[in-house]
Backbone bond lengths (Angstrom), bond angles and torsions (degrees), N, CA, C in turn:
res aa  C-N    CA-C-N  psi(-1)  N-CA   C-N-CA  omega(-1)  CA-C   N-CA-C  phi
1 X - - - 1.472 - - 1.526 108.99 -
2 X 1.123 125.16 107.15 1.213 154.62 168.91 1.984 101.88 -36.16
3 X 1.410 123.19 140.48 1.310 126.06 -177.50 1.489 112.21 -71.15
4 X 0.953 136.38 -20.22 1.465 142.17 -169.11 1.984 113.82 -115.10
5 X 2.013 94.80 12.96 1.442 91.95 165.88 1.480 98.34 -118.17
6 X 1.244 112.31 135.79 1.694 105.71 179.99 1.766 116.10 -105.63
7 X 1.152 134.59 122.42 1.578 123.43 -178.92 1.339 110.04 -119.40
8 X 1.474 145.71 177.35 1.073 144.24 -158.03 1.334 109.46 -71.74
9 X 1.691 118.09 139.88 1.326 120.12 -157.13 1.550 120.05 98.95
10 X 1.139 103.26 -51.71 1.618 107.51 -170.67 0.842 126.06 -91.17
11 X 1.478 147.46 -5.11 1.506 163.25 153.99 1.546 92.73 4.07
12 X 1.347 151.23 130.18 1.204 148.48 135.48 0.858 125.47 -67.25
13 X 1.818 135.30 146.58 1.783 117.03 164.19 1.160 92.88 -82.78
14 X 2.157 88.05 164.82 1.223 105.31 157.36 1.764 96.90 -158.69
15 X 1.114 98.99 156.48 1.766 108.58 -154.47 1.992 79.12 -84.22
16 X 1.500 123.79 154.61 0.817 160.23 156.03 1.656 132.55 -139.22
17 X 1.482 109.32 140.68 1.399 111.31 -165.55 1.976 111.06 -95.12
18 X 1.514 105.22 105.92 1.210 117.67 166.77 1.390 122.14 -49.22
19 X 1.525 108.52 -46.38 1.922 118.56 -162.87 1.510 100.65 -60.07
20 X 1.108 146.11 -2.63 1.402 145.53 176.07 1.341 116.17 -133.89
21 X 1.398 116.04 140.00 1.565 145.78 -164.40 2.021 78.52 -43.07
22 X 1.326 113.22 163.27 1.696 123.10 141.83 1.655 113.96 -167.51
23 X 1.186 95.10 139.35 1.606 123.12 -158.62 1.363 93.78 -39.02
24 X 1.179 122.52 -52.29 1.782 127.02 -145.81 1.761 87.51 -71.45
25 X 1.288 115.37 -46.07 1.703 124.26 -169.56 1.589 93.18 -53.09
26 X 1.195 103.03 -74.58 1.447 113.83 -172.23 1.321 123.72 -22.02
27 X 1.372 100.33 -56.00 1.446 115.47 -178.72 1.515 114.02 -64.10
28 X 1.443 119.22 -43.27 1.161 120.14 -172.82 1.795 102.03 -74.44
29 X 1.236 115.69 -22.39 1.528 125.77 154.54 1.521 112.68 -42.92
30 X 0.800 92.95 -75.01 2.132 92.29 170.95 1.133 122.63 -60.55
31 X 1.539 125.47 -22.27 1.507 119.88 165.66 1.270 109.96 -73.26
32 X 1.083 127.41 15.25 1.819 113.86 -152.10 1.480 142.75 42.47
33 X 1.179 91.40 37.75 1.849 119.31 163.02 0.745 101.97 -66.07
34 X 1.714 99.68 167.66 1.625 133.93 -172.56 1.606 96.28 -111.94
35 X 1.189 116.95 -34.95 1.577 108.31 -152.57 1.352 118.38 -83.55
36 X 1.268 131.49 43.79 1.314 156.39 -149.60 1.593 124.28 -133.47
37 X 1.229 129.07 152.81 1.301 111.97 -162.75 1.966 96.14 -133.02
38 X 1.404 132.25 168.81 1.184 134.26 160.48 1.577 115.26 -26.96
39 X 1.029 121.99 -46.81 1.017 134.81 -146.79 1.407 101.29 -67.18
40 X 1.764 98.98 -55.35 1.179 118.36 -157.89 1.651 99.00 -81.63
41 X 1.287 127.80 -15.98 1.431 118.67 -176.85 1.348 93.52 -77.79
42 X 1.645 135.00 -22.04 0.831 123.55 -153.54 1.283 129.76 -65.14
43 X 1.901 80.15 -52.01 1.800 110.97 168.46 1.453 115.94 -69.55
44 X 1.367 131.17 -12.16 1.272 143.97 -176.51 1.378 102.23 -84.77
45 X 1.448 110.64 -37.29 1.515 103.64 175.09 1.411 113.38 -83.67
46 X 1.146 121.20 -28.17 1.455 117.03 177.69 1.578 109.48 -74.87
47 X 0.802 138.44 0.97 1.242 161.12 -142.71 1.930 94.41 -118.95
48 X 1.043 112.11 -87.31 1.500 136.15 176.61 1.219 102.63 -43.74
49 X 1.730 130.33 -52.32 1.272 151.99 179.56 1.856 103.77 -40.62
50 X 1.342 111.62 -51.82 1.371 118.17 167.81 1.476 113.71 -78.50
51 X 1.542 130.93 -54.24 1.109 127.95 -173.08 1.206 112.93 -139.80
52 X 1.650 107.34 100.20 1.806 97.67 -158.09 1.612 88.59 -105.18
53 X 1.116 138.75 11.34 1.380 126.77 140.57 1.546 102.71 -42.59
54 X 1.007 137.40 -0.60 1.895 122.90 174.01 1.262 103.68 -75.19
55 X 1.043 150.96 -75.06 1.613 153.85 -178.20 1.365 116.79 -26.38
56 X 1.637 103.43 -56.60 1.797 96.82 150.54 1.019 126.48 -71.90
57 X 1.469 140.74 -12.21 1.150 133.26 162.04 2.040 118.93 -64.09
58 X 1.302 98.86 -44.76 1.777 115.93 160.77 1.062 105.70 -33.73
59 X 1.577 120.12 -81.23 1.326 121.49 -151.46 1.792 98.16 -90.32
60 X 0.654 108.27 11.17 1.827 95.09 -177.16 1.403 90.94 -89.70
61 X 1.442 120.56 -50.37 1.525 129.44 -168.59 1.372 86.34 -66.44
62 X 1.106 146.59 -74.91 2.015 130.67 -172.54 1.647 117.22 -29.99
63 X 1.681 102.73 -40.13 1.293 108.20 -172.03 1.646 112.11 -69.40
64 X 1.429 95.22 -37.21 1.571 106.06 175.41 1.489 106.80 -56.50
65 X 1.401 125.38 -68.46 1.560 119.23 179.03 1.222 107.92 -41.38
66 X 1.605 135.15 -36.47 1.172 122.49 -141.75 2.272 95.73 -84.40
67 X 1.448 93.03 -44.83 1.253 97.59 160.00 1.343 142.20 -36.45
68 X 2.002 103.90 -66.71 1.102 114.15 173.66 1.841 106.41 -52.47
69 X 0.899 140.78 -65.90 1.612 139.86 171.06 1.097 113.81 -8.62
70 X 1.501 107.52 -77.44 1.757 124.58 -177.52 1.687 104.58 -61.08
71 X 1.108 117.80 -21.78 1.686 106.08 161.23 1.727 109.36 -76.61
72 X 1.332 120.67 -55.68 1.495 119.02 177.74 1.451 104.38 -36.37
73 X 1.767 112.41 -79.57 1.059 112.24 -174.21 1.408 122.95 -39.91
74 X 1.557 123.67 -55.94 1.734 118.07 -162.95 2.005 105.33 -85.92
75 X 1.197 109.86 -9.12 1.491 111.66 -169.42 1.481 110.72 -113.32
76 X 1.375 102.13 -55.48 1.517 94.26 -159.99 2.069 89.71 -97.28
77 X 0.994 98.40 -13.91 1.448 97.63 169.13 1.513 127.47 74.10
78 X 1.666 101.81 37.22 1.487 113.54 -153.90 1.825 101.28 -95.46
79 X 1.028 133.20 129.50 1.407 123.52 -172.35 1.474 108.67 -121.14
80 X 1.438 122.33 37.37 1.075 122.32 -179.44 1.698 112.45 -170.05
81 X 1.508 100.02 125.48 1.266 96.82 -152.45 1.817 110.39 -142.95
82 X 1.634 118.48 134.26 1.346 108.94 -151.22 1.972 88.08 -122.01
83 X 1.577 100.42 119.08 1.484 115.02 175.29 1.509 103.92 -86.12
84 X 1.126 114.36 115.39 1.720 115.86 151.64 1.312 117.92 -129.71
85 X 1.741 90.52 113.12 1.059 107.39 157.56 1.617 99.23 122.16
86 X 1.151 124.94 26.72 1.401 148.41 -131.99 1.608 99.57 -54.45
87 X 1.414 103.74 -60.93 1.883 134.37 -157.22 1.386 110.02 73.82
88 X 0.893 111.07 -168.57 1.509 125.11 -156.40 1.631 107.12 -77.59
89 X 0.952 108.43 -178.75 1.808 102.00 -159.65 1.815 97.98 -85.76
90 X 0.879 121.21 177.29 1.912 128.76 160.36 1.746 85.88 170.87
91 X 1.601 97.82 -154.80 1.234 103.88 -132.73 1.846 97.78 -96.96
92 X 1.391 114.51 162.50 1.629 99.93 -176.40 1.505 116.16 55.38
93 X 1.434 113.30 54.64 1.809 116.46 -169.91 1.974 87.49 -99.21
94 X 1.126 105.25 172.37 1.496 115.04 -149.78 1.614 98.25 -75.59
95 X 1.044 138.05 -22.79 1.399 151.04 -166.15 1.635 92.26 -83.35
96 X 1.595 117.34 -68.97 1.642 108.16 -164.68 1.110 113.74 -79.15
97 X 1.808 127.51 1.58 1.199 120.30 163.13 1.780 108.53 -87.41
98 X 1.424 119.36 -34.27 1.449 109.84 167.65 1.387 111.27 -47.80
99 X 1.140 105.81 -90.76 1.454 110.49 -168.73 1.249 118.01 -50.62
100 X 1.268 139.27 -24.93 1.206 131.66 172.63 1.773 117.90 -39.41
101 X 1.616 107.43 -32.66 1.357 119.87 178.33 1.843 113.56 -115.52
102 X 1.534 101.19 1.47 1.652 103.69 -176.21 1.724 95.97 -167.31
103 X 1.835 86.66 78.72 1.626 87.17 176.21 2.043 116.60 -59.53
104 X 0.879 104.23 -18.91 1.583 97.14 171.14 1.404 120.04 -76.77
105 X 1.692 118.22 5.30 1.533 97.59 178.43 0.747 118.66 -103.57
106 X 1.873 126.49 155.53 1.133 147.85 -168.76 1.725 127.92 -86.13
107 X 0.786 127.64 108.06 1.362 131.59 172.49 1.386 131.04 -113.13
108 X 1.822 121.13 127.33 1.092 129.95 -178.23 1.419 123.58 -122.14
109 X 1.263 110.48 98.64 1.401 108.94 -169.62 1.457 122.96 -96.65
110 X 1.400 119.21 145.27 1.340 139.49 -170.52 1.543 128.12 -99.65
111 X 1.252 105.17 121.34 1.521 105.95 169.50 1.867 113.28 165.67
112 X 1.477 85.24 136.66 1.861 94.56 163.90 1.179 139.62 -83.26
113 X 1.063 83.18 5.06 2.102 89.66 -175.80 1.555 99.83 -77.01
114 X 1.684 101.76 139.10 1.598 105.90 -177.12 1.710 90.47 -69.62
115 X 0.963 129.80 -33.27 1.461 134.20 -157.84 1.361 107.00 -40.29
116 X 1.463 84.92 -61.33 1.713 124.84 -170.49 1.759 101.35 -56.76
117 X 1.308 125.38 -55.47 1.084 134.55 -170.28 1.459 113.09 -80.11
118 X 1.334 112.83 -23.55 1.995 92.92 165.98 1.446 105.75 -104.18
119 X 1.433 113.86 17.79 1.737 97.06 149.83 2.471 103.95 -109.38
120 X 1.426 85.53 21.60 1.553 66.02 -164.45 1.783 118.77 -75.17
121 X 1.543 94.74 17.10 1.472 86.20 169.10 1.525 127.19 -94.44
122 X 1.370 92.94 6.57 1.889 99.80 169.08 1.660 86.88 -78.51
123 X 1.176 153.31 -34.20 1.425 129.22 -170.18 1.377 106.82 -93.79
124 X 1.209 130.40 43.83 1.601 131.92 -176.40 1.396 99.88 -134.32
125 X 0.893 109.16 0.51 1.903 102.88 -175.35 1.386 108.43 -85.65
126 X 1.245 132.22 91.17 1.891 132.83 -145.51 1.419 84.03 -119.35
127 X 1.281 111.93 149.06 1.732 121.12 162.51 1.668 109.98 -69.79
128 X 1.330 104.22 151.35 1.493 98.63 177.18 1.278 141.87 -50.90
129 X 1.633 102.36 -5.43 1.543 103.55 -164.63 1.513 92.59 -118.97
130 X 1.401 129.96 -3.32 1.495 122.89 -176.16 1.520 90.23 -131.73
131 X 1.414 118.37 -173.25 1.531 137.54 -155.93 1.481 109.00 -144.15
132 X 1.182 120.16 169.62 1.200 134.73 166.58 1.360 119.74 -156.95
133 X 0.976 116.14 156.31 1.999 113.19 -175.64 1.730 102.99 -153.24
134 X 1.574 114.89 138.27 1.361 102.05 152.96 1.647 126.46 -118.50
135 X 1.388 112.20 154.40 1.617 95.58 -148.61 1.559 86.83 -120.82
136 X 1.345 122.87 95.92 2.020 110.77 162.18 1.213 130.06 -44.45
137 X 1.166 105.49 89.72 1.596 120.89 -179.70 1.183 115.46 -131.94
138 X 1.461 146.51 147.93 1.050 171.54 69.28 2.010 100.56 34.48
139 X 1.653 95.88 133.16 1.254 105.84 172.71 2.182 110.71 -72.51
140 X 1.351 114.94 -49.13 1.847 112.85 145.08 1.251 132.68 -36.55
141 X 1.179 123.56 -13.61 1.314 131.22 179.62 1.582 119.72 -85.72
142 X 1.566 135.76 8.39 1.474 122.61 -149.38 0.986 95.77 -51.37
143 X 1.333 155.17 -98.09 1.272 174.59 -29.61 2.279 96.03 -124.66
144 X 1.915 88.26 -54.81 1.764 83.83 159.00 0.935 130.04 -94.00
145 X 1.335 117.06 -7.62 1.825 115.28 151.30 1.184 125.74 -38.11
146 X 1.534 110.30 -59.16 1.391 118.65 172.97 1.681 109.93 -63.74
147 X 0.909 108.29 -44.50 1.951 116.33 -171.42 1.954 97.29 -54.07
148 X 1.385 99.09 -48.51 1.702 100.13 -170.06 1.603 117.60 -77.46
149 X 1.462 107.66 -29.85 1.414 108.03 162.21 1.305 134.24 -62.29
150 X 1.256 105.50 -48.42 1.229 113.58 151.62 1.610 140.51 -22.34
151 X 1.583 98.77 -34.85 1.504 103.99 173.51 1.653 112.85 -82.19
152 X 1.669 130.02 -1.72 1.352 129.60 160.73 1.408 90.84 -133.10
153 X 1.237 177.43 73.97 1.412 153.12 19.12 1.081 130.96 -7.53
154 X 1.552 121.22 161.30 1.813 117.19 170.58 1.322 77.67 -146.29
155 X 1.476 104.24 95.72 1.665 123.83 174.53 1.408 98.35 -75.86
156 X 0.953 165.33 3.71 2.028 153.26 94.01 1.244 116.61 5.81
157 X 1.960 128.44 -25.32 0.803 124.45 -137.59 1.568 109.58 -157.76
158 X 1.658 112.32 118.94 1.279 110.53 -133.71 1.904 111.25 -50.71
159 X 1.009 134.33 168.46 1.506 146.36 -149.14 1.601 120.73 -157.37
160 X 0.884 116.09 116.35 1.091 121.83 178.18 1.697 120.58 -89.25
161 X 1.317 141.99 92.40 1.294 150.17 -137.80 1.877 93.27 -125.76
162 X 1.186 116.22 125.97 1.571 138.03 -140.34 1.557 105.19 -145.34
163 X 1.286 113.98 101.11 1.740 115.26 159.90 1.507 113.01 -137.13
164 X 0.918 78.51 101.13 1.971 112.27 163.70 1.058 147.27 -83.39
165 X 1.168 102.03 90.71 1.812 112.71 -139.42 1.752 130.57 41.60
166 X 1.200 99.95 65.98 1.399 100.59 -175.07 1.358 132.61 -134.69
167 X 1.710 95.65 -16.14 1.565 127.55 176.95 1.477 103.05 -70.04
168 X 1.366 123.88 -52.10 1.148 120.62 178.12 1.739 115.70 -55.26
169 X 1.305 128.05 -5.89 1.405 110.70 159.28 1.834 116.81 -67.98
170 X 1.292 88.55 -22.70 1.191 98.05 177.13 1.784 123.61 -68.96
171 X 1.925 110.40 107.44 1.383 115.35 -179.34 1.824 112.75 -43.52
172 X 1.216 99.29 -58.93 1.584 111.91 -144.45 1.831 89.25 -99.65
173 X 1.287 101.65 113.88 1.271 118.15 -173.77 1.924 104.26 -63.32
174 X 1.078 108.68 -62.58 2.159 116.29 143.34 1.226 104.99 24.06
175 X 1.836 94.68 -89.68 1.279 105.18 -166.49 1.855 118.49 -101.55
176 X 1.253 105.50 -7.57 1.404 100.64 159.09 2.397 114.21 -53.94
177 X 0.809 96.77 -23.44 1.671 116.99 -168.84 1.784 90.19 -95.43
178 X 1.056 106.06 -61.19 1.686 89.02 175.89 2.148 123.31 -72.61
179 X 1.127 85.92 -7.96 1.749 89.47 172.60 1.121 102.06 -71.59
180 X 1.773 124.22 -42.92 1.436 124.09 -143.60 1.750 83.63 -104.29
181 X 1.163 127.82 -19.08 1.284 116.18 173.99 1.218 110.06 -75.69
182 X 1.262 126.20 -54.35 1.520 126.84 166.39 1.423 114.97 1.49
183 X 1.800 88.25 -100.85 1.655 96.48 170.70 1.356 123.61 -55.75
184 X 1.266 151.59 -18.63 1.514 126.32 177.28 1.888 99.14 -92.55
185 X 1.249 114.84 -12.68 1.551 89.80 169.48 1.993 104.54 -69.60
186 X 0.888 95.60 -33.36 1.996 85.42 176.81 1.241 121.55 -67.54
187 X 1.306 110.30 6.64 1.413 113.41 -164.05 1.452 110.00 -126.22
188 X 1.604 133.98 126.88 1.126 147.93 -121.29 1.506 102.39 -86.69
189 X 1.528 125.45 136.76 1.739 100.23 155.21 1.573 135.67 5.95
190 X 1.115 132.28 159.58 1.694 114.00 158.73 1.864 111.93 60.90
191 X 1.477 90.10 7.14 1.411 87.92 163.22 1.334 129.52 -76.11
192 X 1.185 135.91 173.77 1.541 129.80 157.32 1.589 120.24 -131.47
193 X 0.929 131.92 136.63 1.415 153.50 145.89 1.163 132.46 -56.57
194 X 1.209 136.60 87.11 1.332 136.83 -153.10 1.939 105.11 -113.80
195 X 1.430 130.39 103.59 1.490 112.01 -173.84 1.344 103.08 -120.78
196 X 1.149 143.96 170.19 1.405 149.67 145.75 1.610 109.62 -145.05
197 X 1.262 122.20 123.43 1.794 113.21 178.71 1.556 82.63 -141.78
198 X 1.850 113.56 -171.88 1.013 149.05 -141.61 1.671 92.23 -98.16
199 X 1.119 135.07 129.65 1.387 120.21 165.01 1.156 127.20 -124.58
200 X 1.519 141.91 132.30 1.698 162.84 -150.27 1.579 95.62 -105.14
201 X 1.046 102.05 136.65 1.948 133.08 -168.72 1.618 98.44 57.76
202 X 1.019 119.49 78.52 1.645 130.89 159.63 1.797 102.88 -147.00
203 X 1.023 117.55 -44.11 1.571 118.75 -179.92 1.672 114.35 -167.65
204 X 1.122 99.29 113.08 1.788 145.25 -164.13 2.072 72.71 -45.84
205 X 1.255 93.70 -81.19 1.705 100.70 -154.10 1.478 110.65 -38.00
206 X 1.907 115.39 -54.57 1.460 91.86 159.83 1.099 150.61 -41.51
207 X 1.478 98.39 -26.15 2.022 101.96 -169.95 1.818 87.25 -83.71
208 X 1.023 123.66 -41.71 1.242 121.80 -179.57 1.919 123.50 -42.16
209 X 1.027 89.69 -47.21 1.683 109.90 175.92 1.665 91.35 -77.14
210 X 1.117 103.47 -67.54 2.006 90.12 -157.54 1.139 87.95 -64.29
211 X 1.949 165.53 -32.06 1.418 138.45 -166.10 1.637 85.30 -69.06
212 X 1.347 128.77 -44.93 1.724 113.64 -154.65 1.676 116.97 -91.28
213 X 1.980 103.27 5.33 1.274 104.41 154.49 1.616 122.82 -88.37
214 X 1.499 98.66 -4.68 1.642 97.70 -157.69 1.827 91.79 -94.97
215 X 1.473 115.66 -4.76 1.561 107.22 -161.46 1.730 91.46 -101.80
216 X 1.553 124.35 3.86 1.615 134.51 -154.37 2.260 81.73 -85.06
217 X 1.349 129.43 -36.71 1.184 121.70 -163.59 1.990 103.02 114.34
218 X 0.722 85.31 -25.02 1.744 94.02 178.84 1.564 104.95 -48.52
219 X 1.369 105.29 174.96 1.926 95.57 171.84 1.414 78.66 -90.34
220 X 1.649 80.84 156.65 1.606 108.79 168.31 1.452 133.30 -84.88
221 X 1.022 117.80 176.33 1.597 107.45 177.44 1.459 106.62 -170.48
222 X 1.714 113.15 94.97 1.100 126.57 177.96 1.375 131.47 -70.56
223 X 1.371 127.66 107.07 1.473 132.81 176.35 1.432 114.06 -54.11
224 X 1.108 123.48 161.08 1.595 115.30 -155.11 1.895 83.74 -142.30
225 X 1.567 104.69 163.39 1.457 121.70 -178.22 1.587 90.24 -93.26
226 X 1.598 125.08 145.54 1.328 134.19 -151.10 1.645 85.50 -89.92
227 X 0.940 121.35 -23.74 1.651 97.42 177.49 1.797 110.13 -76.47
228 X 0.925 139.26 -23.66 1.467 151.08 -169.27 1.743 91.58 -88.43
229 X 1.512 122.26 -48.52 1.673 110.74 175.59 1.749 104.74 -73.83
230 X 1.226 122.02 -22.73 1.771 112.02 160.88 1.772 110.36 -72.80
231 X 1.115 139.58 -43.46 1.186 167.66 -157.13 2.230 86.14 -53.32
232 X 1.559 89.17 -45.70 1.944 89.30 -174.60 1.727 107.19 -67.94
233 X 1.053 139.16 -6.73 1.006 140.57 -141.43 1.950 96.98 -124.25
234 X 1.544 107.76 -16.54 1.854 129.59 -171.32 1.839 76.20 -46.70
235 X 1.836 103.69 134.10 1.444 120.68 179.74 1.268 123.67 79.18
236 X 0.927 140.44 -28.62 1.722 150.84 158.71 1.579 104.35 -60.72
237 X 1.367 97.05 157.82 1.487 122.15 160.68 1.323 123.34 -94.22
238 X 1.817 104.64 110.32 1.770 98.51 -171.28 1.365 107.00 -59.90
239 X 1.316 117.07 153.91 1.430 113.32 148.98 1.546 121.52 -116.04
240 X 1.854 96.95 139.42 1.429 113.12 -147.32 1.798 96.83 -52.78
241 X 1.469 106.83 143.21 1.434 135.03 16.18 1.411 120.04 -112.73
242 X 1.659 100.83 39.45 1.547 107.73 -164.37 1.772 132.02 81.22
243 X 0.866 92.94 -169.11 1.893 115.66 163.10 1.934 108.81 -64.40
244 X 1.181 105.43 81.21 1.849 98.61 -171.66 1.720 91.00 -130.40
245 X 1.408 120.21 150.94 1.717 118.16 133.19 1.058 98.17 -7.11
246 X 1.852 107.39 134.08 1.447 115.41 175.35 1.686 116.06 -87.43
247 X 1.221 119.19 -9.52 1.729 127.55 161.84 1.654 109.43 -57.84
248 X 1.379 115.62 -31.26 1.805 113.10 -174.55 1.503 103.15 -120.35
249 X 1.492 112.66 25.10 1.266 108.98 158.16 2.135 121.27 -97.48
250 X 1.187 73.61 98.97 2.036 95.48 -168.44 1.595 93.91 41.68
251 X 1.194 96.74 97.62 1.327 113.36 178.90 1.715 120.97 -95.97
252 X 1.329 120.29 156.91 1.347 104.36 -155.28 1.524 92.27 -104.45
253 X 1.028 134.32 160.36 1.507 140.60 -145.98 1.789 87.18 -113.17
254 X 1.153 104.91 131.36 1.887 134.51 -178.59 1.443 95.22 -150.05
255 X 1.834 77.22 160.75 1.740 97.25 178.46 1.842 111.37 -82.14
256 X 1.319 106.80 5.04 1.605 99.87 176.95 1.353 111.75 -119.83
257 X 1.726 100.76 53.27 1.483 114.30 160.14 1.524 130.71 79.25
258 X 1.398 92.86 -141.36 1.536 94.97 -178.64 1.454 110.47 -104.90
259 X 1.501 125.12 118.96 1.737 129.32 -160.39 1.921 91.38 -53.07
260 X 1.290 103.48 169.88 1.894 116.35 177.46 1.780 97.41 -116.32
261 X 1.131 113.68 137.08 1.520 122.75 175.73 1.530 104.99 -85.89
262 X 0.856 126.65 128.88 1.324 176.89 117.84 1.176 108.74 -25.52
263 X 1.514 111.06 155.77 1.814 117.74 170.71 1.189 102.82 -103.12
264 X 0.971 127.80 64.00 1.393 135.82 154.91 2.313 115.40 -141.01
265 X 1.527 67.06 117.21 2.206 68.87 -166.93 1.576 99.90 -119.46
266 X 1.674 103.05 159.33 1.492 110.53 -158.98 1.930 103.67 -168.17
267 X 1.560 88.72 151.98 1.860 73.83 164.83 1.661 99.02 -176.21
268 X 0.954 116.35 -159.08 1.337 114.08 -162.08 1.648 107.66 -145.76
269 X 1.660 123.32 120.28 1.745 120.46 -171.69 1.045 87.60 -140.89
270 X 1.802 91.79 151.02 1.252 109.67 -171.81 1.595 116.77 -113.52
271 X 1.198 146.71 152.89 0.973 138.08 -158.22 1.661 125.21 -101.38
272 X 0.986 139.32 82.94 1.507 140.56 -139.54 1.512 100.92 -69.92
């Protein structure tokens, strides 16, 4: 086992700074996490305070993964599945929604944040018959993404490859498209592509809030025009109903109607 794959037991420390707001906290702040500090509710509330469409924007994007999964798993029948860029654990994380319906599948999740990594033993708790691994890597790095997955993957074998809100840290739209190309050219036929990020010309007030969070010093996180978040998906096979708001992407039928789109868009292609 390679130093930069971590499995249960081995979690390493690493010192991280509480006294300031951080994105990953935050967020898990709006999901209704635990792993969060004052600080971070703070900025989360000031945050919401301007555009509290964010919280539905949070959890709509969870609901979307949680979906997109339970389609991989029960349809396209994919039992192995690569998180980059994971964040911190909360509820419905990509592992207990696999296996919940395909205790043999495998999941390897990605990310450098120390944050992320001294809670990463909530994502190690695997059923007996499937696995999980987390690998410290850098979203620039594919090349050991693929190398470290590999040691609980059988990249031969179709894969399901997952970024959830994460592209948008990414400046240069370029190479955000060549990261995500990277890894799915290594990755077999019968693959899938799973994206959801932040999206620009859907609602003024979000872009408004995220330009005047991104000028605070914080990392940034650029919303993208919905043709450029379909644009990652160029060569794949959409699956219906495409690149849409992640609330009217095959949405699950409730008594409070028809879901409202949101600036947040996503979809799921498959790799022929």
């Amino acid at each position: 086992m390679s130093d930069h794959v971590t499995t249960p037991g081995t979690v390493p420390d690493r010192e991280f700074d509480t006294s300031v707001p951080h994105s990953a906290r935050i967020w898990n702040y709006w999901l209704g996490g635990k792993d969060n500090y004052p600080v971070d509710q703070e900025a989360g509330d000031a945050y919401s305070a301007v555009f509290p469409g964010i919280v539905t924007i949070a959890r709509s994007s969870r609901a979307f993964l949680r979906r997109s999964i339970d389609y991989l798993v029960t349809e396209a029948g994919v039992r192995q599945f690569l998180d980059v860029g994971s964040g911190l654990p909360t509820v419905d994380n990509t592992h207990e929604v696999a296996q919940r319906k395909a205790p043999d599948a495998r999941i390897v999740y990605v990310d450098n944040d120390p944050i992320v990594l001294a809670h990463a033993g909530t994502l190690l708790h695997s059923t007996p018959q499937g696995a999980t691994a987390y690998v410290d890597a850098g979203l620039y790095e594919p090349d050991r993404i693929l190398a470290a997955a590999a040691e609980t993957l059988d990249l031969n074998r179709p894969t399901a490859l997952i970024f959830s809100g994460i592209l948008g840290h990414v400046p240069d739209y370029d190479q955000a498209r060549s990261i995500v190309g990277r890894v799915m050219d290594a990755l077999p036929p019968g693959s899938h592509l799973c994206v959801n990020e932040g999206s620009r010309g859907t609602d003024p007030d979000y872009e408004a809030a995220q330009d005047a969070y991104n000028e605070t010093g914080a990392v940034p996180y650029f919303l993208r025009p919905v043709a450029d978040i379909a644009g990652f998906f160029d060569g794949l096979e959409l699956v219906e109903p495409g690149v849409v708001s992640v609330p009217l992407w095959r949405p699950e039928q409730t008594a409070a109607g028809e879901p409202t789109p949101i600036g947040q868009h996503g979809g799921l292609g498959r790799k022929p």
